[in-house]
C-alpha positions as CSV (number, residue, x, y, z in Angstrom):
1,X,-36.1,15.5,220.3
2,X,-34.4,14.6,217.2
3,X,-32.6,17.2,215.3
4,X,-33.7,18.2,211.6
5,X,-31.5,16.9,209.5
6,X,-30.0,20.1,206.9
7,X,-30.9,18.2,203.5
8,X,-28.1,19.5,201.4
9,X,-24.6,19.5,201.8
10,X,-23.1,22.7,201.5
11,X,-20.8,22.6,198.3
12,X,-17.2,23.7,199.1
13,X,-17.4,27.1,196.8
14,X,-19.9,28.1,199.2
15,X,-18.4,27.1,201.9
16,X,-15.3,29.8,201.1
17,X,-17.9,32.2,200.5
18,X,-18.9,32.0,204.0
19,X,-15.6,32.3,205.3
20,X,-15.1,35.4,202.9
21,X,-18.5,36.8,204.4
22,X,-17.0,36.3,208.0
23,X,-14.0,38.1,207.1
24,X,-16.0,41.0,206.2
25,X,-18.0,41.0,209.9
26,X,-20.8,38.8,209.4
27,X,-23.1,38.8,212.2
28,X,-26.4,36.8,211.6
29,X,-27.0,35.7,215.6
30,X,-25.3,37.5,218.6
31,X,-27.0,34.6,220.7
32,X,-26.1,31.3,222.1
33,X,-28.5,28.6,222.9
34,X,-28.7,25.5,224.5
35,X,-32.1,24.5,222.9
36,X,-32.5,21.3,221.0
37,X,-34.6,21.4,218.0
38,X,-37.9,20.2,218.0
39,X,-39.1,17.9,216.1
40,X,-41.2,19.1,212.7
41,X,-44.6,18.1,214.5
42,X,-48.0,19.5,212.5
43,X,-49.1,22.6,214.3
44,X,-50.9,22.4,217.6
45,X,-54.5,22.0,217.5
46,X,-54.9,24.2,220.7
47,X,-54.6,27.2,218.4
48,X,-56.9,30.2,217.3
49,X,-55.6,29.9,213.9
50,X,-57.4,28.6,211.4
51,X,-57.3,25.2,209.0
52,X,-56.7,26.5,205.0
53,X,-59.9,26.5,203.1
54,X,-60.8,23.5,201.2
55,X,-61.2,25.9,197.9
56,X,-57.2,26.2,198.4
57,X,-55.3,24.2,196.6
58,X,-52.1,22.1,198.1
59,X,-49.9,24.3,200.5
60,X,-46.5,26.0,199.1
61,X,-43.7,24.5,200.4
62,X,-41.5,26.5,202.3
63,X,-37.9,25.8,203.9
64,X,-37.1,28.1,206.5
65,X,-33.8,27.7,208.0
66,X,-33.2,28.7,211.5
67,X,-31.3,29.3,214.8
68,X,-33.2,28.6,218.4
69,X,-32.6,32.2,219.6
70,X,-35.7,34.1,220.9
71,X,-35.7,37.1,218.5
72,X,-36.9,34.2,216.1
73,X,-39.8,33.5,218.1
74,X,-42.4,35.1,216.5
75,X,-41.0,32.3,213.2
76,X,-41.8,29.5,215.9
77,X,-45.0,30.8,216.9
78,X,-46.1,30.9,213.8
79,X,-45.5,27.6,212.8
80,X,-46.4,25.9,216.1
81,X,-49.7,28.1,216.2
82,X,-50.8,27.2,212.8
83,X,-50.6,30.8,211.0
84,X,-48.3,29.3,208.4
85,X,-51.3,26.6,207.9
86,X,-53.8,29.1,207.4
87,X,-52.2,31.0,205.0
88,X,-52.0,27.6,203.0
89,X,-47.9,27.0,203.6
90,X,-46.1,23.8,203.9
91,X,-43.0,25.3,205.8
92,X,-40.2,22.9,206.5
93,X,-38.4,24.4,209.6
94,X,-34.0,23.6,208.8
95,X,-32.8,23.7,212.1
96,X,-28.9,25.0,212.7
97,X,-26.7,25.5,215.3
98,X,-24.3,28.1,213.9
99,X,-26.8,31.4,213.5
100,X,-23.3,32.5,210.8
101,X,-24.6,29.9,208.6
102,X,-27.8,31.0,207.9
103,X,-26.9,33.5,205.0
104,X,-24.8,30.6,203.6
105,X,-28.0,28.1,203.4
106,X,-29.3,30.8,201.3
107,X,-26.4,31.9,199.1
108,X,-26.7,27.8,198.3
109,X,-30.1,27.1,198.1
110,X,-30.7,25.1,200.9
111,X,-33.4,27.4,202.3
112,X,-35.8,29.6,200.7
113,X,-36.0,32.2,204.0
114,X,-34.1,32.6,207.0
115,X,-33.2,35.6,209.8
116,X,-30.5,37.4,208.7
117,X,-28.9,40.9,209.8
118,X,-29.1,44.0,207.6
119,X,-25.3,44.4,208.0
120,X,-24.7,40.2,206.5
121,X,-27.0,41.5,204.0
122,X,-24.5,44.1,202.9
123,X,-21.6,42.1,202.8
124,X,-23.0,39.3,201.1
125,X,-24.2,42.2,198.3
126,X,-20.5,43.3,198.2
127,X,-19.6,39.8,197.0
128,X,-22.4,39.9,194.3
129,X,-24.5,37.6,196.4
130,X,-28.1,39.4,196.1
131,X,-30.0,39.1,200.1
132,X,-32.8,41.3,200.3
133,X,-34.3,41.9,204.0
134,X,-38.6,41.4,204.3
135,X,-39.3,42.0,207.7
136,X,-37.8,42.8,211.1
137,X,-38.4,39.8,213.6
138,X,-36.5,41.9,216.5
139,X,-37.2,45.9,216.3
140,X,-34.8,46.5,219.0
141,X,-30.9,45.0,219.6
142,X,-32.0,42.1,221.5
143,X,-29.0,41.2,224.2
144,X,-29.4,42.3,227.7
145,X,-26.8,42.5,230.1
146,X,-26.8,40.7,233.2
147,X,-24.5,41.6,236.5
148,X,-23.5,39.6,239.6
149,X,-25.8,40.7,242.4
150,X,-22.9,40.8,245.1
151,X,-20.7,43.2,242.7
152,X,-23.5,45.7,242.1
153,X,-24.2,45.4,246.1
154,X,-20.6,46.4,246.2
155,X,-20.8,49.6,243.8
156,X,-24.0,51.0,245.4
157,X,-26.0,49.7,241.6
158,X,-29.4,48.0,241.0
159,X,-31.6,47.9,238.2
160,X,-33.6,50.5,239.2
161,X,-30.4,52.9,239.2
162,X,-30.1,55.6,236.4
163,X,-29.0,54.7,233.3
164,X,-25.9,56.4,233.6
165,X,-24.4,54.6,237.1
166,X,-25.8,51.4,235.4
167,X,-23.7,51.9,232.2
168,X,-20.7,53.3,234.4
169,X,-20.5,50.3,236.5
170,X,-19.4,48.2,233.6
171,X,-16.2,49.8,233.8
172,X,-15.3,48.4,236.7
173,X,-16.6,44.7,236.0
174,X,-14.7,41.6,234.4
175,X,-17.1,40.8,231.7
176,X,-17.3,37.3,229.7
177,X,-17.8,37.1,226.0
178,X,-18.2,34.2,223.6
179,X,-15.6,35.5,221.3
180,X,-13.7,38.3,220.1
181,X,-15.3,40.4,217.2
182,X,-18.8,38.3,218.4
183,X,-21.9,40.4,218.9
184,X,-21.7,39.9,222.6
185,X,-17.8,41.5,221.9
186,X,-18.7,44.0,220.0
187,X,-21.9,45.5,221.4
188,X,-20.5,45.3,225.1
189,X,-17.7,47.4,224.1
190,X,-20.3,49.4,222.8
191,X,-22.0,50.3,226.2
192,X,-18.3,50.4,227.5
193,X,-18.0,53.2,224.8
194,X,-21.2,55.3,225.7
195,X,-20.1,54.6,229.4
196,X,-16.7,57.0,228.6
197,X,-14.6,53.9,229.0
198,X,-11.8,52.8,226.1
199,X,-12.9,49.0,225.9
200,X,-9.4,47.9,225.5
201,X,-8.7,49.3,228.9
202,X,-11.5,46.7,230.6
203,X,-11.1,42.9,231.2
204,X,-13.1,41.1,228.4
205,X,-12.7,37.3,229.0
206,X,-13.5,34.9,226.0
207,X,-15.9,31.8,227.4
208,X,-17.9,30.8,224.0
209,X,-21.1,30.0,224.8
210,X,-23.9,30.5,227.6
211,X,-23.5,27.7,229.6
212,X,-19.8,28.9,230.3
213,X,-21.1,32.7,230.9
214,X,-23.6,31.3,233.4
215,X,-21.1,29.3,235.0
216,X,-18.6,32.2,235.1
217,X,-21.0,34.3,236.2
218,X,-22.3,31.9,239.0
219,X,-19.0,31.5,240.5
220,X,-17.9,35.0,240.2
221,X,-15.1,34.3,237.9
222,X,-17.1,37.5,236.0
223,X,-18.9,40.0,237.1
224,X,-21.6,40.3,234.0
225,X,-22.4,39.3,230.5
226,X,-25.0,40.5,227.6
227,X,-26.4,37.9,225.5
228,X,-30.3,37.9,224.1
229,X,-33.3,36.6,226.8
230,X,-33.8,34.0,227.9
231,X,-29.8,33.5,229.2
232,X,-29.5,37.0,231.0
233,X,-33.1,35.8,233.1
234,X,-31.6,32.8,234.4
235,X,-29.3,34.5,237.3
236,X,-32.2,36.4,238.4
237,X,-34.3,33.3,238.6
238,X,-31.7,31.5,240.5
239,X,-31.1,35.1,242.7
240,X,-27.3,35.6,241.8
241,X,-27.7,38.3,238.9
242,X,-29.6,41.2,238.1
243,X,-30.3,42.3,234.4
244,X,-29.3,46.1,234.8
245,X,-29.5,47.0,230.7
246,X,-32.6,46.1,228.6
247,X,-31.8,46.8,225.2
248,X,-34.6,44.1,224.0
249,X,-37.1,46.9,225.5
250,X,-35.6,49.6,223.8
251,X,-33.9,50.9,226.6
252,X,-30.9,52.4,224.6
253,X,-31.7,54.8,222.3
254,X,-29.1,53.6,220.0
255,X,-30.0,50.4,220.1
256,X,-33.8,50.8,219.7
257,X,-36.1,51.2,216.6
258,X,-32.4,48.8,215.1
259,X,-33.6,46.2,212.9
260,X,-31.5,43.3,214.6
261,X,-32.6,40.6,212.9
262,X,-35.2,40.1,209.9
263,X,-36.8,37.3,207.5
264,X,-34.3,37.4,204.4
265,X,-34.7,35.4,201.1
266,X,-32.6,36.3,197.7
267,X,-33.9,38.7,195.4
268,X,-34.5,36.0,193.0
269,X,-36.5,34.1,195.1
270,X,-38.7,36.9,196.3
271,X,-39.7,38.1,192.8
272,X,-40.5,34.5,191.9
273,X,-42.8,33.9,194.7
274,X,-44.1,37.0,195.3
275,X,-47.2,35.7,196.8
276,X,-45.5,33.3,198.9
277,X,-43.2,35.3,200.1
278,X,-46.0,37.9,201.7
279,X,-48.5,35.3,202.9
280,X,-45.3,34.1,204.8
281,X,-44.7,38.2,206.7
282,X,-48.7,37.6,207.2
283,X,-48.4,34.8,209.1
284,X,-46.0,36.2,211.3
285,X,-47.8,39.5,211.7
286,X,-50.6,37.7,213.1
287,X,-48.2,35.5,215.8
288,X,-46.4,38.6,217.0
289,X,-50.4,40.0,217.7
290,X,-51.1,36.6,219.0
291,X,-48.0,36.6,221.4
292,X,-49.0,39.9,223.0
293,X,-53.0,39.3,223.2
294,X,-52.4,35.7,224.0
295,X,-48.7,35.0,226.1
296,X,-49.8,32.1,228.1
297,X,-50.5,30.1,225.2
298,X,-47.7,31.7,223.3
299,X,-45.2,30.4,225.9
300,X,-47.0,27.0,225.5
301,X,-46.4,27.3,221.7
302,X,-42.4,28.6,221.9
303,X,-41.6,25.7,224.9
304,X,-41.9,23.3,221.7
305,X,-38.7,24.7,220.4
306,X,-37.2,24.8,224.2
307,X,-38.5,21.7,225.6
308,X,-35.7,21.5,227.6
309,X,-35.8,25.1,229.3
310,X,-37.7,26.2,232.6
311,X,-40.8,27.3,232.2
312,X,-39.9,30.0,234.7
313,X,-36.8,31.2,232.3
314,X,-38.7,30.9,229.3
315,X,-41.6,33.4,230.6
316,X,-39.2,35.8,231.7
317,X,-37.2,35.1,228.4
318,X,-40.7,36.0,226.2
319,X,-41.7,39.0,228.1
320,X,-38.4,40.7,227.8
321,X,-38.3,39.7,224.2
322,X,-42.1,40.7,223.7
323,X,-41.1,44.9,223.5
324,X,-39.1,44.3,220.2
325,X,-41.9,42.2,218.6
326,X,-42.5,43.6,215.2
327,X,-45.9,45.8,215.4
328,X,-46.4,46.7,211.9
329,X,-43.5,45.6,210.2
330,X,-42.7,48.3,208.0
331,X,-39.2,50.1,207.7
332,X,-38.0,53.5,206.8
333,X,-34.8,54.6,205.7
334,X,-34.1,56.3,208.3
335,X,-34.5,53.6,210.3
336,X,-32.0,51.2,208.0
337,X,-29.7,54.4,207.8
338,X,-29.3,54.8,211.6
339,X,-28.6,51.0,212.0
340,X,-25.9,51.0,209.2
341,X,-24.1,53.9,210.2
342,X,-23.8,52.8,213.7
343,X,-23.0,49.6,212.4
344,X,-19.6,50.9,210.6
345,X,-19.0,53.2,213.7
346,X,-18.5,50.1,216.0
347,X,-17.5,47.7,213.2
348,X,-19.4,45.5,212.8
349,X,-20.4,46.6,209.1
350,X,-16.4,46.4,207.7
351,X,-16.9,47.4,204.6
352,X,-15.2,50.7,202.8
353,X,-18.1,52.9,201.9
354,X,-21.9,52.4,204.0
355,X,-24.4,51.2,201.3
356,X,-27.5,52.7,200.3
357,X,-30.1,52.6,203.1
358,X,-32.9,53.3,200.1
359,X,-35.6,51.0,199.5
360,X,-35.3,48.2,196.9
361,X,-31.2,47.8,198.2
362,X,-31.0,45.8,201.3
363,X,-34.2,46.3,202.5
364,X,-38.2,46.4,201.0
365,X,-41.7,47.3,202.1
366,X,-43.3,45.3,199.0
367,X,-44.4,42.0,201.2
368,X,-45.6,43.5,204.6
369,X,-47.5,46.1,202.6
370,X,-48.8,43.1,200.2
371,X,-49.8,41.5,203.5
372,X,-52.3,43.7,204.4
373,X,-54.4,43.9,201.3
């Protein structure tokens, strides 16, 4: 399929924003992807949702720009499904293949929304750059780690294993990353952390993207890798891995209730379009209930933005994925407090006091409650 052209250029002041934002630990995607974009088709006929009423006038246009990673999927089933139809939007879907970049398309005003983590959020507000976070697409931190079947045979492990022997295996593994100070970095050490292990002590080998992990992994030049579904399924489809840690099902209480990754527009945006803005969290509020009452045809809808992956991989992909699917979309401070201060603890959040986790900073209710009237 043809990839969507970004129609901007990005101007070069924002450009050293963006390398001033990674300096401070921005994280907007701790995934890698092979998926090719699909082409901006109309929305499938063979869905439930329905056509706009002919009282409404045209459709709001809407550019959404994105990364193929499945903690966007409930975005992609939305648009493929028709829900961004029938709540009368025109959304133009800006495809990317640098997740970093998505805070950057809308520091510049290339797109109106994107995915965005809390902690970019915060470091783009430290430069004066004002992000405010909607709603959470991923409730849960979304990368599962997968382990070489013959190494766990080897250790006595499977997935079925307590917590605890699973987590204190890692200890002993070479594990492949896709970069140092990545998510994949920074969350296994992490899990190497709660295991009782000083990360610096364990081999962490550098291999930039999923196809190399898989590869690695294959021929046991690494024992195991974490990256978000549907990578980590593959191996166990193919019968040489094993996931053994499911953080996209909440399995780490750390790591669960997190708001990984969330729809993100600027301030200024949202209190123009106020009413855009929440018929867009609608939308998605009724694809993540379609997903789980419907995931047959939801797989149908997603493989539009995968055409390229197995249908095997993708299922198992979705229904690990399915557990952090946003269920009412509301967030407390509590909730933003626990993932900040975590956040700074592992550093990922690099900045030298931890902002506000109150409403109306980073984060707001306004649109999913909006929604539901």
């Amino acid at each position: 399929m043809m990839r969507n052209a970004i129609s901007k250029s990005i101007s070069a002041g924002i450009l050293a924003f963006f390398l001033l934002l990674t300096a401070c630990g921005s994280n907007s995607s701790g995934t890698e992807s092979s998926a090719s974009p699909p082409n901006a088709a109309s929305p499938s006929p063979t869905t439930a949702a329905a056509e706009p009423q002919s009282t409404l006038g045209p459709p709001d246009k809407v550019n959404f720009a994105y990364f193929p990673a499945f903690h966007t999927m409930v975005v992609f089933v939305a648009d493929k499904g028709g829900f961004f139809t029938e709540q009368n939007l025109d959304v133009n879907m800006i495809y990317t293949d640098k997740g970093s970049l998505l805070p950057t398309l809308l520091i510049s005003g290339d797109a109106d929304i994107s995915t965005v983590d809390i902690t970019s959020i915060a470091n783009a507000q430290a430069q004066g750059k004002e992000l405010l976070h909607l709603f959470p697409t991923s409730q849960n931190m979304s990368m599962n780690f997968v382990a070489d079947n013959s190494f766990l045979a080897a250790n006595g492990v499977t997935a079925d294993s307590p917590l605890e022997d699973r987590l204190a295996v890692l200890g002993k593994m070479k594990i492949g990353i896709t970069g140092p100070a990545s998510p994949t970095d920074i969350y296994t050490r992490f899990l190497l952390t709660k295991a009782g292990y000083n990360p610096d002590d364990i081999s962490l080998i550098t291999l930039t993207n999923a196809g190399n992990l898989l590869a690695a992994l294959k021929s046991r030049q690494i024992d195991g890798f974490m990256l978000t579904p549907p990578t980590p399924n593959q191996p166990e489809l193919e019968g040489y891995g094993t996931i053994i840690v499911k953080s996209s099902a909440g399995e780490i209480a750390e790591l669960a209730n997190y708001p990984y990754q969330g729809i993100t527009v600027m301030k200024a945006w949202a209190e123009e379009h106020p009413d855009t803005a929440a018929r867009f969290v609608k939308a998605l509020l009724q694809a993540s209930d379609f997903i789980r009452a419907n995931p047959e045809e939801a797989k149908g809808l997603l493989k539009e933005y995968f055409p390229d992956m197995d249908d095997a991989a993708l299922e198992a992909g979705m229904n690990d994925m399915i557990p952090s699917l946003p269920v009412d979309g509301l967030l407390t401070e509590d909730f933003v407090s626990k993932y900040l201060t975590l956040n700074k603890e592992i550093g990922i959040l690099d900045l030298p006091e931890l902002p506000s986790a109150a409403e109306g900073v980073l984060w707001t209710n306004e649109f999913v409650k909006k929604a539901g009237e």
